[in-house]
N, C-alpha and C positions, 0 to 999 in steps of 0.2 A: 348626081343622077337627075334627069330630065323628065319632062314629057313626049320629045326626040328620042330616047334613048330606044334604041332596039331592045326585042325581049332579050337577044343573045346578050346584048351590053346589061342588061340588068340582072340574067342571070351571073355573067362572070363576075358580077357585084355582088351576087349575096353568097354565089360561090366563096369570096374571101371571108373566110368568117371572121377575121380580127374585124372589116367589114359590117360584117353582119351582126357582129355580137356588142361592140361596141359602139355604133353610129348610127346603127337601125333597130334593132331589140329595143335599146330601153323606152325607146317613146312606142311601141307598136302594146296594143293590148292583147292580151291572150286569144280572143275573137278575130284578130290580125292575122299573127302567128300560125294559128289551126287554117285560115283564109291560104296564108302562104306555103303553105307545106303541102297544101294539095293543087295549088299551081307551080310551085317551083319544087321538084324532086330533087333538086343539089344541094337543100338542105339537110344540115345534120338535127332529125328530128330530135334525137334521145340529150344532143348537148343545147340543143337550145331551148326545151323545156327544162331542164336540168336547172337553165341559168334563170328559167321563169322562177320556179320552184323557190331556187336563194332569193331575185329579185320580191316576187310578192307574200312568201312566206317566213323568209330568211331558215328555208329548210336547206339542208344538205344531207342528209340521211335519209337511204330510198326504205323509211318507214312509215305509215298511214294507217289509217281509222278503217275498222270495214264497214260495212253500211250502216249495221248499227249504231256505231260509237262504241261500243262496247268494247272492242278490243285492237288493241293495236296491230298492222300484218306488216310482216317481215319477209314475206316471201313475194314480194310486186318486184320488177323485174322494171316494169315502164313508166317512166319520169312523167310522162301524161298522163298516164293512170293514177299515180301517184298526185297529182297535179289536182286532178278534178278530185280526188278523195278529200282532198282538203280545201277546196273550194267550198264543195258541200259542205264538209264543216260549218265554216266560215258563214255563208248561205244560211244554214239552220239555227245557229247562234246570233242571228242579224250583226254581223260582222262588229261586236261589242267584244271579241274573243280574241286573242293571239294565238300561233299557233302554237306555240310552249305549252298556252293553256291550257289547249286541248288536248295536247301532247300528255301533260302531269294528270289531268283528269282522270282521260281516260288509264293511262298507266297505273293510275290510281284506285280504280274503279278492279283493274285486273288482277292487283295485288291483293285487293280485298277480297275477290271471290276466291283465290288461290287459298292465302290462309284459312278461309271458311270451309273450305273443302277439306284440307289439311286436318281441320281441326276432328271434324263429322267422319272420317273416315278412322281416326284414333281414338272416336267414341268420346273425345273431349267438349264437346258442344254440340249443343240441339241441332236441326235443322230450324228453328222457329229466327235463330241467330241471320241465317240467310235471307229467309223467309220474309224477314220484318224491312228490308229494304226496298225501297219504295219504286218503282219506274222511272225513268226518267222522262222527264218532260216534253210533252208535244210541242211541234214548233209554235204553234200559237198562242201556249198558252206560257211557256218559253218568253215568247215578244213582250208580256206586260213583264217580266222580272229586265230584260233585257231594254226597256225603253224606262223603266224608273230610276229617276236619278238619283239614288241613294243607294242601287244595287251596285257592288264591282262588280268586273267582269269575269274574276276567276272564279266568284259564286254562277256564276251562267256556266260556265263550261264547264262546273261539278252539278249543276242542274242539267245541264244538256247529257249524263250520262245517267246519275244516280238522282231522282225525287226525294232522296231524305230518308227517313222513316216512315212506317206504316201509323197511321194516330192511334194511339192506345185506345181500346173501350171497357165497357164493364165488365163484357166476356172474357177477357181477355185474363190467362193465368200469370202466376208470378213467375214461372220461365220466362214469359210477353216482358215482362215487368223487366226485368234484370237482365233482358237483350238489348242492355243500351249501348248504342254503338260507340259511346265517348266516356264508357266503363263505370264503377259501380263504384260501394261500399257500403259497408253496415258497421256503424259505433255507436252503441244504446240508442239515442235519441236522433243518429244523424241517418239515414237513408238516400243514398247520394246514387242517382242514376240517370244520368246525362243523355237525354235521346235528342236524336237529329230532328228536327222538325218534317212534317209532311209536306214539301214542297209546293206542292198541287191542292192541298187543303189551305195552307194560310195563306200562302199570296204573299208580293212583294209589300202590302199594305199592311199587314202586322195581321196579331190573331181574328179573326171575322168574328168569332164568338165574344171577342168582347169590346164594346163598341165605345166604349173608354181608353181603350189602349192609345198610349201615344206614338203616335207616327214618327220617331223620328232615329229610330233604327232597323235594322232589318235583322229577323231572329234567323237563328241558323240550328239553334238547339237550346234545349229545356230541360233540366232536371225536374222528373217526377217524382219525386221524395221528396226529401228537408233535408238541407236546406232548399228554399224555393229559388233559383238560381235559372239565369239564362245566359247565354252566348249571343253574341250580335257581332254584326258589323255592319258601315256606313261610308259611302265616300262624304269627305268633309271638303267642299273646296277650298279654304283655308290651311286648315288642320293635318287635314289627308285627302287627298284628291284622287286616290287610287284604292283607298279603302279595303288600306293594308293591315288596319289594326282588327286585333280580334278580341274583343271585350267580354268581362265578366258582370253581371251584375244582377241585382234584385229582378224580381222578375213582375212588370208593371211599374218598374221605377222608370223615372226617367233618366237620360245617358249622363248625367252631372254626375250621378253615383256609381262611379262605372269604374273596374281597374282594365289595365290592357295583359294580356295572358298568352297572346300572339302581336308581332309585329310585321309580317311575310305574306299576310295574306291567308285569306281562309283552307285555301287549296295549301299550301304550305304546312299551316297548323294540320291539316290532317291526316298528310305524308307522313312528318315526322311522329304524329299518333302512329298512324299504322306500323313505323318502321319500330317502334316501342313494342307492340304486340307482336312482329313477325321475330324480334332476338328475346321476347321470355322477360321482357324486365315489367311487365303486366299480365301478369297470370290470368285462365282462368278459375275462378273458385272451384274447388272441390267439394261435395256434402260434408258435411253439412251447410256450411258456407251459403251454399246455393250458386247456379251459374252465373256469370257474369263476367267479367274482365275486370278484376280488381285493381284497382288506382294506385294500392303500396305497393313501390317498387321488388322486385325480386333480384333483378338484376343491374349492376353497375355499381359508381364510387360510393353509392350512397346507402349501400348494401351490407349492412354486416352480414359474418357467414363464419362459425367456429365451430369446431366438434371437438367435444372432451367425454372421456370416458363414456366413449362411441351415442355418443349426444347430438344431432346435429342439430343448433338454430340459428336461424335467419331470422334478419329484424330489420327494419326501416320505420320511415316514419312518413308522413305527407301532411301542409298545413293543410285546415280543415278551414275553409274560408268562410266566415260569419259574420253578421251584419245586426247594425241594432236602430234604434229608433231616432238615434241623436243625425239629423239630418248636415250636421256641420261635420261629423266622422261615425257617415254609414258604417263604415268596416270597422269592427273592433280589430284597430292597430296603437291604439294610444298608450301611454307610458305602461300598462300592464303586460302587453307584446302580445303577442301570435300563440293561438290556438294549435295542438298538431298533435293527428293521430300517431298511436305507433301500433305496430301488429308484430309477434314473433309467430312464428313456425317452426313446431317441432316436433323433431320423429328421431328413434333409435335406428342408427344406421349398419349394428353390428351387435354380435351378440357378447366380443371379447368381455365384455363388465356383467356377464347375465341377462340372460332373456329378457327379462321386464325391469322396470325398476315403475316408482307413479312417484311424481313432483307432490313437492311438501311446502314450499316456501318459494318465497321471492325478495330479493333484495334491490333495489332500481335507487341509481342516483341521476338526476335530471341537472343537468350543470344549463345555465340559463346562459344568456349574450354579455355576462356584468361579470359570468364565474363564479358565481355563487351557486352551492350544490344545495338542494334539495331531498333530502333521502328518504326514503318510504320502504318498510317490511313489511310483510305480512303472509298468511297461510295461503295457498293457492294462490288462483288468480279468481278474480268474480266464482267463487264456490264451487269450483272443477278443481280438482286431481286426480288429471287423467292416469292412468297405465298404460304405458308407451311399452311396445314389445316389439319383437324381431325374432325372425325364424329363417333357415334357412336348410330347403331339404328338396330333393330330389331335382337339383340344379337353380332352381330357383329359389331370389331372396323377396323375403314378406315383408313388411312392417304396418303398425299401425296405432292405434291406440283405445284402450277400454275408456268411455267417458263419464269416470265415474266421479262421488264428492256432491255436496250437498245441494249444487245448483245442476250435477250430469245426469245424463238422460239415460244413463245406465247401458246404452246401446255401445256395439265395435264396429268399429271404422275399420276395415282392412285396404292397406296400401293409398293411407291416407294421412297425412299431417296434422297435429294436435295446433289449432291456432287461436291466437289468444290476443286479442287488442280492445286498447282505451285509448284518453287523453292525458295528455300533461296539463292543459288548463293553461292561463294565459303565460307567460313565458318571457318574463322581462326581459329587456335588451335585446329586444329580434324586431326585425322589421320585414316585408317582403324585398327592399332588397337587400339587405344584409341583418344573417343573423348570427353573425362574432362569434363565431364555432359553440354555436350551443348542440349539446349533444347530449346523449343519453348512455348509461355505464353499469354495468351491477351483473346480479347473477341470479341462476335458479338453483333450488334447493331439491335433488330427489334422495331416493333410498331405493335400494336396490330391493327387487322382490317388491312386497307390498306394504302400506303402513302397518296394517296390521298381523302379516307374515313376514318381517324383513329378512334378508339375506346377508345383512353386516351393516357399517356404519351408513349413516346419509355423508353423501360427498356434492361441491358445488361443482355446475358447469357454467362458468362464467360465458357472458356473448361480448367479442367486439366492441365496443365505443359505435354511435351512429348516429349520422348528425341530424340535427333540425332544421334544411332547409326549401326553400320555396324554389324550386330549378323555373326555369325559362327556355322553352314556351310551358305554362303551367295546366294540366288537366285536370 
């Protein structure tokens, strides 16, 4: 084609579209394309934005953002429409974004309101749970996370939907408290509540309130208890250049003392969080408990799950990650091994053995990474024995537990689980990445009726074997 060329000759030229799609599209810019579609009507609009779309986005799926970000729409019909949806993306992200990215984001973003609703509507969890999720980020103030060289970019395109969390204050109740979006737990002395950071409050430059802090990662989340633990990530141009890792470590330390706990990327690590909460294998607590999203698994391999003599307990375990003063091995992992809680759960599923029966004893064998067992008895657990009961009348079945015994608070729990967790204490031959089938073995002791009413002999419900380990990506 020419500067001679007549219009008619250059229309039957864009007429061809092997033509037009492959000799003239790829060098023409989108500003071209829209130019040419309203001078030359012989193109086919809907397949040659179609081929923009794969060309500048590598989309093929007529799915897009709607103007919020917020939610992904599936019912656009027009490849241009579709086109400039994710332009503007692009555009509001200062094009530091893929469009995957924003793809996962915000799908991300939709799956978490879905479950929250799910939850609020089963009377399962607060609103304050919702509540505590932060805005997302205005385009400007987007550009400083977005222009600092140490942010990735799948941290922007989960900033360009969700700010984070809301920053805790003094007002703020223990609901507030235990709405941490990256889950909880309570073992005597550990109080572990993971919150997202306030996006908009600290800045890609670390916390502003503390003007010590070292700049040389970017926080993404905080635990408010003990241990004092934070989440980060960093592009390394050496190391990690896309700052894919997502690190654990002291909170004010610097990143020398740091494990990796993700490897995918931060938007990664919080998918497969969420897809953990939306199958149940992160419950939330029930009272007494207190709300939250608790960290011991419930569901999966690492799940014990046995019922005897209509007994049902579930048990797991999670290490409990601690740190000491020896700067050469922050982490307590040296020849003593790994810290790791365990929790059972139990409740009478059936009345076939009698109504009530109340736990008397416990027998727990802790087989270590070496094989060597460790064996511990003793009455109750921490000065509870409970009375676990079951009813069942007028189509509906009850259960629950009376929480009585030297340390219970004498109160009932209806249609609620009797739960009961410690530690094992260091844990020879375990390491986080391999802990050589260390596991934990034994049984519970009740009587049917009560201690001091019984109904016949005590009998044991033994639980499952379950093991002690550190899965990957780790929360």
């Amino acid at each position: 084609m020419t500067t001679n060329d007549s219009p008619q000759q250059v229309m039957q030229i864009i007429a061809n579209s092997d033509l037009w799609s492959h000799h003239f599209l790829p060098f023409l810019t989108f500003q071209d394309v829209a130019h040419c579609e309203q001078v030359f009507r012989c193109i086919d609009k809907e397949r040659t934005w179609e081929r923009l779309c794969a060309r500048d986005f590598s989309l093929h799926t007529q799915e897009a953002p709607d103007n919020s970000f917020r939610a992904i729409r599936r019912d656009i019909k027009e490849w241009k429409q579709i086109y400039r949806r994710w332009r503007a993306w692009h555009i509001h992200t200062h094009h530091v974004t893929t469009t995957q990215q924003g793809y996962d984001a915000i799908q991300l973003y939709q799956d978490i309101q879905a479950f929250y609703i799910r939850q609020q509507q089963q009377q399962r969890q607060p609103r304050s749970y919702q509540e505590s999720l932060a805005p997302a980020l205005n385009k400007k103030t987007l550009q400083s996370w977005a222009e600092h060289p140490l942010v990735p970019s799948d941290l922007v395109a989960w900033y360009a939907v969700c700010g984070g969390q809301h920053t805790l204050s003094r007002n703020n109740s223990d609901e507030d408290f235990w709405a941490a979006f990256l889950g909880c737990y309570t073992c005597y002395d550990a109080y572990y509540a993971m919150r997202l950071v306030d996006a908009k409050m600290v800045g890609p430059m670390g916390v502003h309130s503390q003007s010590n802090y070292p700049n040389i990662h970017v926080l993404v989340a905080v635990c408010v208890g003990n241990p004092r633990l934070c989440l980060s990530v960093k592009k390394d141009p050496v190391n990690d250049p896309h700052g894919r890792q997502v690190r654990m470590h002291p909170f004010g330390e610097t990143d020398q003392n740091f494990i990796v706990v993700g490897d995918q990327g931060i938007l990664h690590y919080l998918q497969e969080y969420v897809k953990r909460l939306t199958t149940g294998m992160f419950p939330i607590a029930p009272p007494p408990q207190g709300p939250g999203f608790v960290l011991f698994p419930d569901t999966g391999d690492a799940v014990s799950v046995s019922i005897t003599h209509g007994i049902e307990i579930r048990a797991s375990a999670r290490w409990f990650p601690t740190f000491s003063d020896n700067n050469n091995q922050p982490w307590q992992e040296d020849e003593e091994g790994l810290n790791f809680g365990y929790s059972f759960r139990m409740r009478k599923v059936d009345s076939s053995f009698g109504g009530t029966c109340q736990l008397v004893s416990r027998h727990f064998e802790f087989v270590n990474g070496h094989g060597v067992v460790r064996r511990i008895d003793g009455d109750a657990v921490v000065g509870k024995q409970p009375l676990l009961f079951y009813t069942g009348s007028d189509g509906r079945d009850s259960f629950g537990y009376h929480d009585i015994g030297p340390a219970g608070d004498n109160l009932v729990y209806l249609d609620t689980v009797f739960t009961y967790q410690s530690q094992t204490g260091p844990t020879a031959g375990t390491t986080r990445q391999d802990t050589h089938g260390a596991h934990v073995r034994g049984y519970f002791r009740f009587i049917p009726g009560t201690i001091e009413k019984p109904n016949g002999p005590t009998y044991d419900v033994p639980f499952n074997p379950f093991p002690l380990t550190v899965p990957f990506p780790f929360y």
